[in-house]
Each structure stands twice: as C-alpha cells, then as structure tokens.
N, C-alpha and C positions, 0 to 999 in steps of 0.2 A: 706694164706701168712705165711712163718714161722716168730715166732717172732727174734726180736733183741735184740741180747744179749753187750750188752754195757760195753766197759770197761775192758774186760778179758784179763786176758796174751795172748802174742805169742806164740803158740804150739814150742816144742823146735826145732821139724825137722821143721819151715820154719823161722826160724832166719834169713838165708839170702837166698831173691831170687835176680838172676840176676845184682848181684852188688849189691843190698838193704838192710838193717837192717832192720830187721821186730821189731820194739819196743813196740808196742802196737795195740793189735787188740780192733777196735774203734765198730765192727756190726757185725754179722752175718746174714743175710735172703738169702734163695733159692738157700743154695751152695754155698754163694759169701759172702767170707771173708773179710772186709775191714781195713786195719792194718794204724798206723800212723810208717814209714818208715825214716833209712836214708841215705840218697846215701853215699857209704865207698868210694866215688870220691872225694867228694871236700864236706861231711859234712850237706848237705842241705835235708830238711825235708822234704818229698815227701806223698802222700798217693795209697798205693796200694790196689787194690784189687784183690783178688787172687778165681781163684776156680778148681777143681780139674775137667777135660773135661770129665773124668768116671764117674763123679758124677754127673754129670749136664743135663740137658736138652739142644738139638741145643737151643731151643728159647732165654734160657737165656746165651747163648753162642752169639746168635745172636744180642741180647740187648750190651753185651759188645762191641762187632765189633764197634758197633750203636753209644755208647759212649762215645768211644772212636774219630770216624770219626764226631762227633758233636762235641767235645771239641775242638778238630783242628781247628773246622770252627768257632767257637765264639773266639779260644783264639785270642792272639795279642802280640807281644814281644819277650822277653825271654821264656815269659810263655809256647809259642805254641810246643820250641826245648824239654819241658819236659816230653809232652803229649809220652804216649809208649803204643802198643798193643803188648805184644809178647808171646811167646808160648814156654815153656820150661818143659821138665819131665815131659810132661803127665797135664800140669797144664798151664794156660791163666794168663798171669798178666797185668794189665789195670796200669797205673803209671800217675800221674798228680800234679800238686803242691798242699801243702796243704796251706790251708787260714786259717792263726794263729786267735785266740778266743775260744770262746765257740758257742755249740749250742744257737739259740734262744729258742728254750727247755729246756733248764737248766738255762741261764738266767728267765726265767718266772717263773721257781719253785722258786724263790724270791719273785716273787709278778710281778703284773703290771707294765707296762713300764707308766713314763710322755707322755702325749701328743707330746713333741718334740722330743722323743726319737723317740715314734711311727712314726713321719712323720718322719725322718732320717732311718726306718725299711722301711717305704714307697718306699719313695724314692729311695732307695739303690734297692731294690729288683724290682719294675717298670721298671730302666733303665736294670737294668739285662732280663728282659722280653722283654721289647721295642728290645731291642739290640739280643737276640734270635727269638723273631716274626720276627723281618726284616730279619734273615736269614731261615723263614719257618720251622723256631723249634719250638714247643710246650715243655714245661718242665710236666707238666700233675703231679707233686707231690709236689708243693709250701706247703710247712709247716714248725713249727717252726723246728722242727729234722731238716730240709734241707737248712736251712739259720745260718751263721756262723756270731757272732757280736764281736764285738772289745768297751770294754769299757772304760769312761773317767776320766772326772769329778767328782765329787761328785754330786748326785739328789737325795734327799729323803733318802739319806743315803744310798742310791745303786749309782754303777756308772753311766753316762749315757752314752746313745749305742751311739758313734763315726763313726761307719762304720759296715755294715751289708753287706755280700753277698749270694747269690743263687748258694749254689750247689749241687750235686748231680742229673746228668743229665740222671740215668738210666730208666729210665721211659720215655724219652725224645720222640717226635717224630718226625719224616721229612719223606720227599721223597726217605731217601736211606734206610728207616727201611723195611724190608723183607713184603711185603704184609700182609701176615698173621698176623701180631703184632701191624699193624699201628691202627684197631680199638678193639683192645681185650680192656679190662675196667679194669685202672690200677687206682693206688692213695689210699690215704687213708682216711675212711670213713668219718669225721669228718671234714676232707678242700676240698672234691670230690665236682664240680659242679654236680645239677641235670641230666645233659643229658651227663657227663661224666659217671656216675652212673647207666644209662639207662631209668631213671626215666622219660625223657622227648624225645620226638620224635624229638628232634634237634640236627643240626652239631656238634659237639665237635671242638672247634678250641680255638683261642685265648682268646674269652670270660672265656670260662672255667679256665684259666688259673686265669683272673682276677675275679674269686668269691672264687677261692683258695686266692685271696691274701687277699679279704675281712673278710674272716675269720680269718686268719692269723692276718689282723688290729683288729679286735674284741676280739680276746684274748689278742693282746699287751696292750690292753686300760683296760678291764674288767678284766683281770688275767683267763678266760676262754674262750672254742669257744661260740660259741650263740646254738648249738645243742647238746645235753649232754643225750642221752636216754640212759637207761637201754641195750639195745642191737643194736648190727647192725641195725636192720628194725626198727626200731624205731628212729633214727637217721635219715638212711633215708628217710623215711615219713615224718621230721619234715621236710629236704632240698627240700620237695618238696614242703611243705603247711604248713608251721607252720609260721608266721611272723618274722622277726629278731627284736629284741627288739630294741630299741631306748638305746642307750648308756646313754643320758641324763635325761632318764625317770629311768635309772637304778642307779642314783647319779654319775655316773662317769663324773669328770666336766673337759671339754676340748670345745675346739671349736665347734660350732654347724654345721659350712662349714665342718669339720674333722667327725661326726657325719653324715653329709649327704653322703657326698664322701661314707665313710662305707655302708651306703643305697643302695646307685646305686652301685658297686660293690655287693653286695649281691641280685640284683633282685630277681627271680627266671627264668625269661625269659631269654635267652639271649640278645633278641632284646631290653632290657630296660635298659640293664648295660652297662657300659661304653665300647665303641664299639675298642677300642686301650688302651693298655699300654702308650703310650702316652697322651692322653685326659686325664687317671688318674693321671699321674706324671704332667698336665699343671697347675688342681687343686693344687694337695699335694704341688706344688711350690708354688702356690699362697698363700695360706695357711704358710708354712714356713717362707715368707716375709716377709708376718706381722705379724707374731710373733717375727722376727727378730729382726723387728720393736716394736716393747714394746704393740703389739695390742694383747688385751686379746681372742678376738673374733673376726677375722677380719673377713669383707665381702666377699663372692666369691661366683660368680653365677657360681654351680655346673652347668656344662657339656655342658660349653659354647665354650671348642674346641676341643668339640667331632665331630664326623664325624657319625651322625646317619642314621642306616637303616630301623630306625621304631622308632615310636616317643617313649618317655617318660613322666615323669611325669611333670606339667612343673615345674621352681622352684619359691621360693618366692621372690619377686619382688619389691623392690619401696614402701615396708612400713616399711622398718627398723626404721626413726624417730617414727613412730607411735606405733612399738610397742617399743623401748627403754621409748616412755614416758608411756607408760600403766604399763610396767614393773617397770621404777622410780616411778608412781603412787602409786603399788603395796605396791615395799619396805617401801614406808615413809609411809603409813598406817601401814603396822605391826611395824617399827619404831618407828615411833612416835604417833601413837595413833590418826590417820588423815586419818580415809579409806572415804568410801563414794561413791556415785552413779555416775559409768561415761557412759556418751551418747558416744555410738559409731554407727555414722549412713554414709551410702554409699548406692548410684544407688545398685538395682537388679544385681548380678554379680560383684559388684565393689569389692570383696574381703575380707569382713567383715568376714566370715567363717574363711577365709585361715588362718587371721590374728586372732581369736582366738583359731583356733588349732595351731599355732606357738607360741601363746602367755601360753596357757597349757602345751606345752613341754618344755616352758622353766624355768618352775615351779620347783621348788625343791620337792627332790622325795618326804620327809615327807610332803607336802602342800597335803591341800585338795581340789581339782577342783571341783567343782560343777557345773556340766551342764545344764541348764533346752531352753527348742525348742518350740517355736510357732510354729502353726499350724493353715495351711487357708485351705476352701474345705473340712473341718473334723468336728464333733460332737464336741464339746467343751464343754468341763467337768470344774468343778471349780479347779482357779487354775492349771489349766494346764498346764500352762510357766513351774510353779515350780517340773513337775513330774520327771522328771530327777534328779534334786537339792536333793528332797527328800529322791528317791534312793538312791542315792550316799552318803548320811547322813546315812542311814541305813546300807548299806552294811559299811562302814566305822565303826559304831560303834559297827556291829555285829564282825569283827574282830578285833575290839581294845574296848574291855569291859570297860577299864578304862574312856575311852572317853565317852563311852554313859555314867556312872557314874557321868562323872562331869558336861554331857551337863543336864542332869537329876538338877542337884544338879541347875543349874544355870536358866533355864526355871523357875524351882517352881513351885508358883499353877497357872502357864500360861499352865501348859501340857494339861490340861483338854480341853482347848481353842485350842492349838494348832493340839489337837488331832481330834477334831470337825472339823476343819478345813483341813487338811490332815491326813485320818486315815490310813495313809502307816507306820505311825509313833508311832502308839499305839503298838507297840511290843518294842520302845525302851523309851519311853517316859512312857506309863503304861496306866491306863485308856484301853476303850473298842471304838472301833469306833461310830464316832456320839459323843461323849462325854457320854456317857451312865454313872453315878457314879459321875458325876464333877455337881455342881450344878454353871451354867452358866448365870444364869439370863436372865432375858427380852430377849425373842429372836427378839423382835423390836430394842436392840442394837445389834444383832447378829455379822454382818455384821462387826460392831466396834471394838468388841470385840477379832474376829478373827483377823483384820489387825495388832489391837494394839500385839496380841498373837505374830504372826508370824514376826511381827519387831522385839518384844524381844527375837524370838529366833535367828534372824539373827544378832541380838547384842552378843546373848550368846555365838552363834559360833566365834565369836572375842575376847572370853575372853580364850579358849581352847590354848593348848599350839603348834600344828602344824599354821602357816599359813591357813589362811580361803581364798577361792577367789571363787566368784559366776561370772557363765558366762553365758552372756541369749542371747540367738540368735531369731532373728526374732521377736523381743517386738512388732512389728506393729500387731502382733495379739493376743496381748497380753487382756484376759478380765478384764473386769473397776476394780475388786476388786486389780486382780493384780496390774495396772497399782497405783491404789490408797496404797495400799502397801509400793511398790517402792518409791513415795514420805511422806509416813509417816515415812518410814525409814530413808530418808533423813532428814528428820525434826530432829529425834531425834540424829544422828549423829551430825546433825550442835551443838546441844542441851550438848550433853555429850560424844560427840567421839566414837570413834569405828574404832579398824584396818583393819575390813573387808572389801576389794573394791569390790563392783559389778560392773561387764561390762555389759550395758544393750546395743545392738546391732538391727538396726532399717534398715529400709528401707526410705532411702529420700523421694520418691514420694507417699510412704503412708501413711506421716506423718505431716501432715498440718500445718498451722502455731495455728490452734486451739486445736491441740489433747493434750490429757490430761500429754504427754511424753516430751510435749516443755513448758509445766507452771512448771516441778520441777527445781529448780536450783540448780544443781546437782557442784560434787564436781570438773569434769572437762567436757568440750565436745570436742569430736574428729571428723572429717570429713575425709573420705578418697577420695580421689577426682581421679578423672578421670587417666589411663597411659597416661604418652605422647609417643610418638611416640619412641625414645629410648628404654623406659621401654617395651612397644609392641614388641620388637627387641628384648631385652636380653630373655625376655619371653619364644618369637619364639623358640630361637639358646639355651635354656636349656633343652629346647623340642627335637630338630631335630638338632643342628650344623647349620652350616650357611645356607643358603635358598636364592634361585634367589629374585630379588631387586623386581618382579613384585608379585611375591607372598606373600613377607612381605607389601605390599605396599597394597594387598586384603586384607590381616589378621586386618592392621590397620585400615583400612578404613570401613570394616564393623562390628569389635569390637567397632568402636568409644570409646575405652579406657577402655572396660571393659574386666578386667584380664579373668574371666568366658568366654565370647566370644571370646575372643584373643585364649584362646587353643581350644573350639568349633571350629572355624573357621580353624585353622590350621585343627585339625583332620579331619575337612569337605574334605577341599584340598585333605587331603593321602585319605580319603575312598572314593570320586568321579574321582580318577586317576585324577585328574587336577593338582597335586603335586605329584610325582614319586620318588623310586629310581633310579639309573642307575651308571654306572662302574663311571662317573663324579662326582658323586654327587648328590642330590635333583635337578629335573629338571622338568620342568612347560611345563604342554598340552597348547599351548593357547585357542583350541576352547572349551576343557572343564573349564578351568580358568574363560572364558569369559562367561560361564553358570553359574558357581558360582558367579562373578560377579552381575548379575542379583538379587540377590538374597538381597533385598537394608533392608530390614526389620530382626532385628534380631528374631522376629519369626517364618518369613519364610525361614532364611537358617536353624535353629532348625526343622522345619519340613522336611525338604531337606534332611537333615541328619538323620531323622527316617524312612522316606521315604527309605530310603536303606537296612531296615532289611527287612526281609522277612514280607508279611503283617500278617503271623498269629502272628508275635512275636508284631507287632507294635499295634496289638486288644488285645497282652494280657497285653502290658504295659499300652493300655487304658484304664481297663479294670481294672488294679492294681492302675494307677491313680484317677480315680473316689473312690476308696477306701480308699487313701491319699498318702502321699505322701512316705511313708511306709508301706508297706501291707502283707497283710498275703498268701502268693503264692499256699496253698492248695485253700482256696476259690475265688484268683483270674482265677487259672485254672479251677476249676468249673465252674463259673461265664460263663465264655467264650467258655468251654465246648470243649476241645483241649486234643487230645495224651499227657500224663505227659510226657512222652520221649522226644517229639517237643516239646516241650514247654521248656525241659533243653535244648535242642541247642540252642534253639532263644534266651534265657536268657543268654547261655553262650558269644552268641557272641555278642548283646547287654551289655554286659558287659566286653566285651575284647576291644569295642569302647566307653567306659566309658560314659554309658547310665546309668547303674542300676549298684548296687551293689548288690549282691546273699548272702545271710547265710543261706546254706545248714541244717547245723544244728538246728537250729531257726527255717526253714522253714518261712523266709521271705526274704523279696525285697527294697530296697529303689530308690528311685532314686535321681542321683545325683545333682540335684539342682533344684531348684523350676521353673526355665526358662522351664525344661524340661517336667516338669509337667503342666505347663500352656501350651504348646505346644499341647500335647497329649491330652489337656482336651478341647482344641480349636477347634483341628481338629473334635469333635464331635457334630452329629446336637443336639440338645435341645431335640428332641424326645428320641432320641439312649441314650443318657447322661441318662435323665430320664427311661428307660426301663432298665437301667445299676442300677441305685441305687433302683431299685424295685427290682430287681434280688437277688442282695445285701442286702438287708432290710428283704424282705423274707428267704432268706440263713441260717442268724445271726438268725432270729427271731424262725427258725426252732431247731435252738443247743441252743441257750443261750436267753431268751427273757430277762434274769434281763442287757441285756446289752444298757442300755434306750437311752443313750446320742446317741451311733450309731443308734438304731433303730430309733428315734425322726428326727434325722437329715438326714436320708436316706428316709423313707417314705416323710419327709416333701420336699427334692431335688426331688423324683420320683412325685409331686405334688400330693399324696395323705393324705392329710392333714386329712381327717375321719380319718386313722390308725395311722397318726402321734400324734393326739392329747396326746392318755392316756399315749402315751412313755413320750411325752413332760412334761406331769402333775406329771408322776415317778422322771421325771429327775430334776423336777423344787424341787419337794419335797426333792428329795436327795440331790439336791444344797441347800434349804434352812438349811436341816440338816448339812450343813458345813457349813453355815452364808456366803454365795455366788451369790445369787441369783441378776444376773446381767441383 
C-alpha cells in the first residue's frame, strides 16, 4: 500500500476540475488523490477524488466505478444528486459530499474518548453498517482515519463526539464489484478481522466488519488498538491468538456491559461475535439509556438480540445483587478497617466460579487478587488452598520491590514461621525453606505456630497500600490446618480489624451442618440459590438469540437451575443435532430432542456429551482426569499411549465444545468444571481407574521420585499401599516440616 500523505496543497494544474475548486488535497494512496473541493455553482464543499487513468491500474479504476455505484445505493436525499463518476483529460473524478468534522484519528491523538462519547462512535458507525449490510455492502476498512466526528460540549476538557459517520467506501464490497476484486485482502492491519486477513479459513462477510469496529471501540476507550506489534506479522499473529485485554482490567473505567460488548465484537471466531450490526447497535442502545438515565453501570444482557449461528459464551446472569454486595463488602473493609471472612457457598455448578471471576474483574487495576483452588481426586500437599495466594504474593512482590520491603518489614520475626509453613515465600520473606536459621520452638506447637504465622501475614497484607482481596474456590477441600486458619483469622479481625476480605467459596452439599467451615462466624455469608426459569431464558438467548419454546423448556428442565448445566445442556442440544441452525432460525429434531430428553440425570447427559468425541479423545481426558483436574498433557498421552498428532485433534475439538482448556505452551490441560471430571472418572471400572494411577505412579516415580504427595496418593488409589507407604512417610515428614500434618 502506498502511504498517505495528509494535508498537502492542491498541485496547481488541478485547481479546477469539472466545475470544482480543488482546496485542499486531504490523501494520497494507489494513484488516487483525494482533495476537499468547491463546487464554483453555488459554493458547496464537495470531496473529490481524482486519479490520472495512465497512471492507474483497471482494478483501481474498477474500485472507483465500485464506489462510486455503492454511494448511489446507500445515499438518500439531496445527497444521492451529488454523488458523480466522470471522466475528463485523461483523468476519472469520483465527487461526493463532504461530512464537515475531523477524523476520529486526529481526535484520539488528544487522548481517549469518555465512555458516552464512545457509545455515540458506536452507534453512529453500527447504523452506518446496518444500513450498508442491508444493501449487501461490506465497507472491509472500518477505522479511525475512515470515520468523520463532529464535536460538542465540553468532557474532560475536550469536546464531546456529537455525531460520527463512516466514510470512505473504496474498499467496499457487493455483487457489482468486478469478480476478481471481490475477495483480494483489503484493510488495514491493525482493524483487519482474522479471516479478512487470511489467517482463518472462514467467510469474510459482515462479521469482519464488526471486529473492525471492535477495535475501533478499544482505542476510543483505551487511546489505543489492543494489537500494537513491532511489525506487520506480528500484529497479525496477535488477531489471531493473543487475548484482547479486558478494558477494566486495564484501569479504563466505563461500563462493564460497554466492556463486554467490546469482547464479543472482538472474538476471534466469527461464529462467536456478534452475528449483525444490528444485535451490536440493540446492546450499545441499551447501554446509552441508562446512562442516559444517571446509571453508572447499567445492566444489559449482552447478545440477547442476536440472531446466532453458533453458540457463544454464555453471559452473567442473576447474580448482580450478590456480587454489588461482595463488592460493597470489599470497599468498606479497605474503607473502614472492616474486612473479614465471607462464606460464599452454591450447588455444584451454581455459579460460585463465574461470580468470582466477575467479582476479580471488577477489581481496581492497582488491587491485589489473590487466588488460591481446592482440589479433590489429587495428592494433597499442606496448605494447598493457599498455592495460588502464595504465588501471586511472590510474583507481585518480585515486581514491586518496595512492597515486598514493606510486607518484610510488617510480618517480622513471624517470617521464619511463615516460611516453614510456605516455603514458596523464602526468596521474599528471607530465611531458607523449612525454617532452617529461625529458631521456632517446640515443634509440638508447630501446627500453632504456623496458623498464628500465616494470619499475621494475611493481617499484614491489609496494612500494604494497594487493596488486598483473597479469593478461594472450592474450601470443601480445603485441609483442617487451612480450614483452622481461616477461622483464626477471623478471630483476630473481630479482635483488632483488618481491611482485607477473603471470599471463601464452598460447595452446599459437601458441607455439612458439622464441618469445620459452618462453626466460623464469619464477617458475611452469601448463598447463591438456584436460576429460575427466566434467568435459564436470558442465559439461553446470550448464548444462541432466541431458541424454540421446547428446547428452552429441555435446557430448564434438566439444568434444574444450575447456570453450569443450563449452557451444558444447551451445547448438548447443538452437538447432538437435536437443536439446528436453519435459513429460520434455531430449529428442534423432535426425535433427536426427545433422546435428549431421556437423559433425566445431570451425569448422564455430561456423559452423552462426551460420548460424542471420538473415544480415543474421551480415554485421554480420562486418563488426564485420574491425574486431576489439571494435568500435564505430555504424561497424559504417555499414559494412554496415543499418536501426539490424534491426540491434538481430539483435544482440539474437545475444546471448541468447551470440554478442556489447552496451554500449548505450559503443555497442559484442564478441564472445565469438576461436573466434567466426575463424569469421566465415573465412567471408569475400579479396576481400569486403578491400573490408570499405577501407570501414573510409576511414570512420576520414573523422572521425579522427590515428588512424594503424587506418588503417595497414586500408589495408595492404584491399591498398592506396600509402595505407597515410604512416599506417605516422606510426605507426612515434609508436611510436619511445614507444621501441617493433618
């Protein structure tokens, strides 16, 4: 592409063509001169572009024709008598009105647009799309250079955008564009969908359109695009696999509906983005209204009037009270000096997950998240909940020096303890793993001494100057030391305060009315209780658009209210053709429906839907299951003893029906919810299960034997308990050497 030269005088020989003032030439690229013009008729500002027919190529001759006969068919009014193709001296001139403002390109070299300016760029630029899709025009170069804004007000001491339009239609495409042109690979690299690009083996249509605009909202909000590499290919690479950041993870503070929108708009699939210009403008409106409305953050269940041809992700649902109170929870602990232990417990699938990664995103960027994951079916190490927490302490202090400084400074001579106790922590804290150097006393207080350690360090992190926030998923398998922890912490917050909240997250049914998790009296407790049948609806239609009445009527009926199950079940539907697309819309087999149906147990529709991958993929997620719930995908394919090639298909598409999740790079697996894994670990006899964890035991015991807790808990599930003992005996020693031994 040649570049564009902006802004330069009118060469003197084309002062006037065809009646026109040439005043100012606005671009140059490919031969084709674009000038802001003025009719010597009656005064009026025109924009032409001009190019010399000896100098050009037919194609981009042919592009003019193109853009000329597109402009015609979108204008409307006065506008359409301006539109001119003509041909004078040897030279093509294309005439059209011009659309008084600036670029959205030269507005943004100011900085970031407000939120409501953004949704008024939205908007403006969507109905321009809408309004060309309906006439089977693609525009194929949506960016800021190509959107023209009219500013107002005062906002932030810049104006705000009053009216935005979309133009520059030479790129465009339709049914009258010359064959040869209609799929050549046009745009520019930075707002190019992936498969406009080539990068994906998919249609190029509308969609592409709408991820140019995605990008487009991402720099209005952030002051840049979300892909920003060193070169061309690297750029592209990134639109093909690199994640789009999270706007709100990035401190840019706007609505989290405004946020999502930008998400789905940016998929990578086509099939996952919003499937119309329209379905994005129903949002962006909703969105506008209430803010119109004085709402700071208004509700809107993204892509509830879309028209989907393949599902999406679903959205979040029916827990907004719950988490505005975790979040009010949050603030008044760093507020006022009022943090404390909150119970948050819900049914297997009831959405306790969803709702603390919604509740982590909406965390200010300087806060520290701290994650820590139980784990069932897996060796159990001391302290386990908290190996995430830990992590995430470390890496945090390893780039912010002054914090480990202070968190140093505030522990004391609790390090030595705490060190003993988690020695992931001795490279910030000091001391040697084990406590080696610290004289710790009585190791018959051990146990005490660690708990009392490791509260005063989660007091200390509440004296640090970011926001502290601990988030623990799955406490029901949480071990006694931990769980004894957690309420000696709470003791001493009731005692002398502390900002810091932890979320401790449970499972209802495996949490008795006697466990150790229902005696602390913590600072709030949350339940998330079942969807009703609406929420199972909005669910649905964020996933797919609207859906026949018998098919949401299966989804609800054998989710029984669990969000988890509600998209399970929808995706069952699309993968066993018992839920289609078709030119109408989503439309229902009844006699495969009616098989589904059957399916009354939510185990046995989770097996039904594993049942569909091919079976060597479904032995080697068993096979990754028995290893946990996360696994290491070189020794799962050993294990199972499969083609590495087969084995990335079956993963792959096990993972395109959101089964497992893949990191390539890690070289690991997880699967997406523990329903799934209880599935896969079901379907296997006692025998098999056990010749799996010998395999496994052996494997580990071949490359790594200091890795005690797996090998202990592997031999001891393969019932050979002679080779499990001496792991057991390492592992029990290593645990007393943390003061853990439960």
């Amino acid at each position: 592409m040649e570049p564009e030269v902006l802004g330069a005088p009118a060469p003197s020989d084309v002062l006037v063509v065809g009646g026109f003032r040439c005043d100012r030439r606005i671009k140059i690229g490919h031969g084709v001169e674009t000038f802001v013009a003025t009719d010597l008729r009656n005064g009026r500002q025109v924009v032409i572009k001009r190019a010399v027919e000896a100098d050009v190529s037919d194609d981009v001759k042919a592009r003019l024709e193109h853009e000329a006969e597109v402009l015609r068919r979108l204008a409307s009014g006065p506008d359409q008598a301006l539109i001119s193709l003509t041909r004078d001296g040897g030279c093509i001139h294309l005439v059209q009105p011009l659309v008084p403002g600036v670029t959205l390109a030269e507005r943004l070299r100011r900085g970031p647009l407000s939120p409501a300016s953004t949704v008024e760029v939205g908007l403006s630029v969507l109905t321009s799309l809408q309004h060309a899709h309906d006439h089977q025009v693609l525009h194929r170069d949506v960016k800021p250079a190509n959107v023209i804004v009219g500013e107002g007000g005062a906002e932030d001491g810049e104006g705000a955008v009053m009216r935005a339009d979309l133009v520059d239609f030479g790129f465009a495409r339709s049914a009258s564009l010359e064959p040869n042109l209609r799929e050549e690979r046009v745009g520019t690299v930075r707002y190019v969908a992936p498969e406009a690009a080539g990068l994906l083996a998919r249609t190029v249509d509308e969609r592409s359109d709408l991820y140019s605009v995605g990008i487009l909202l991402f720099e209005c909000l952030a002051g840049r695009p979300p892909f920003e590499g060193p070169d061309v290919r690297t750029v592209l690479q990134q639109h093909l696999s690199a994640p789009v950041p999270r706007l709100t993870a990035m401190g840019v503070d706007l609505p989290r509906a405004l946020d999502a929108v930008v998400q789905r708009l940016l998929r990578k699939d086509p099939a996952e983005r919003y499937q119309s210009a329209g379905a994005a403008l129903a949002d962006l409106s909703a969105i506008a209204e209430g803010m119109e409305r004085g709402v700071a953050d208004p509700t809107v269940i993204i892509g509830l009037h879309d028209r989907g041809h393949a599902l999406t992700e679903p959205a979040f649902v029916a827990r907004d009270a719950e988490l505005a109170r975790l979040a009010g929870l949050i603030s008044r602990g760093r507020e006022m000096h009022r943090g404390g232990l909150v119970l948050l417990e819900a049914e297997s699938g009831g959405g306790k997950t969803r709702l603390l990664d919604e509740l982590a995103q909406r965390m200010p960027p300087d806060a520290w998240v701290l994650r820590g994951q139980g784990v069932e079916e897996a060796a159990q190490r001391p302290f386990q909940l908290l190996e995430g927490v830990v992590a995430e302490i470390g890496a945090r202090c390893r780039s912010t020096p002054e914090a480990a400084h202070d968190l140093r400074h505030r522990v004391g001579d609790r390090a030595g303890a705490i060190v003993a106790a988690v020695p992931q922590l001795a490279e910030i804290l000091g001391g040697s793993a084990g406590g080696a150097g610290h004289d710790l006393g009585p190791e018959a207080y051990g146990e005490t001494r660690s708990i009392a350690a490791l509260s005063a360090m989660l007091g200390a992190l509440g004296e640090l100057s970011p926001p502290v926030v601990v988030l623990l998923d799955d406490c029901q398998w949480a071990d006694g030391p931990t769980l004894r922890l957690l309420a000696d912490w709470q003791a001493s917050v009731d005692r002398r305060g502390n900002s810091v909240v932890v979320v401790a997250a449970f499972r209802s049914e495996e949490v008795p009315p006697d466990h150790a998790l229902r005696a602390i009296v913590p600072l709030a407790s949350i339940t998330l209780s079942r969807l009703r049948t609406d929420d199972v609806r909005t669910l649905v239609e964020s996933m797919a658009g609207p859906v026949p009445a018998d098919a949401l009527a299966t989804v609800s009926n054998l989710s029984e209210g669990s969000p988890f199950m509600a998209s399970a079940v929808l995706r069952g539907l699309v993968e066993t053709g018992a839920l289609f697309d078709s030119p109408t819309g989503w439309t229902v087999d009844p006699e495969r429906l009616s098989d589904v149906q059957t399916s009354r147990q939510a185990a046995l529709f989770l097996l039904h839907r594993l049942e569909l991958l091919a079976p060597a993929t479904v032995h080697l997620l068993s096979v990754g299951a028995v290893l946990g719930k996360e696994f290491d995908l070189k020794l799962a394919i050993e294990l199972c003893g499969q083609d590495p090639a087969r084995c990335a298909q079956g993963l792959a598409e096990a993972s395109r029906r959101r089964i497992v999740w893949v990191d390539e790079q890690a070289g690991r697996a997880r699967l997406l919810h523990d329903k799934l894994r209880e599935a896969l670990l079901g379907r296997l006899e006692i025998g098999h299960r056990q010749s799996l964890h010998l395999l496994a035991a052996e494997a580990i015991e071949a490359v790594d034997a200091d890795r005690v807790f797996d090998l202990a808990y592997h031999f001891d599930a393969a019932g050979r308990g002679a080779r499990a003992v001496p792991y057991a005996i390492r592992a029990a020693e290593l645990a007393r050497s943390r003061h853990s031994l439960d």
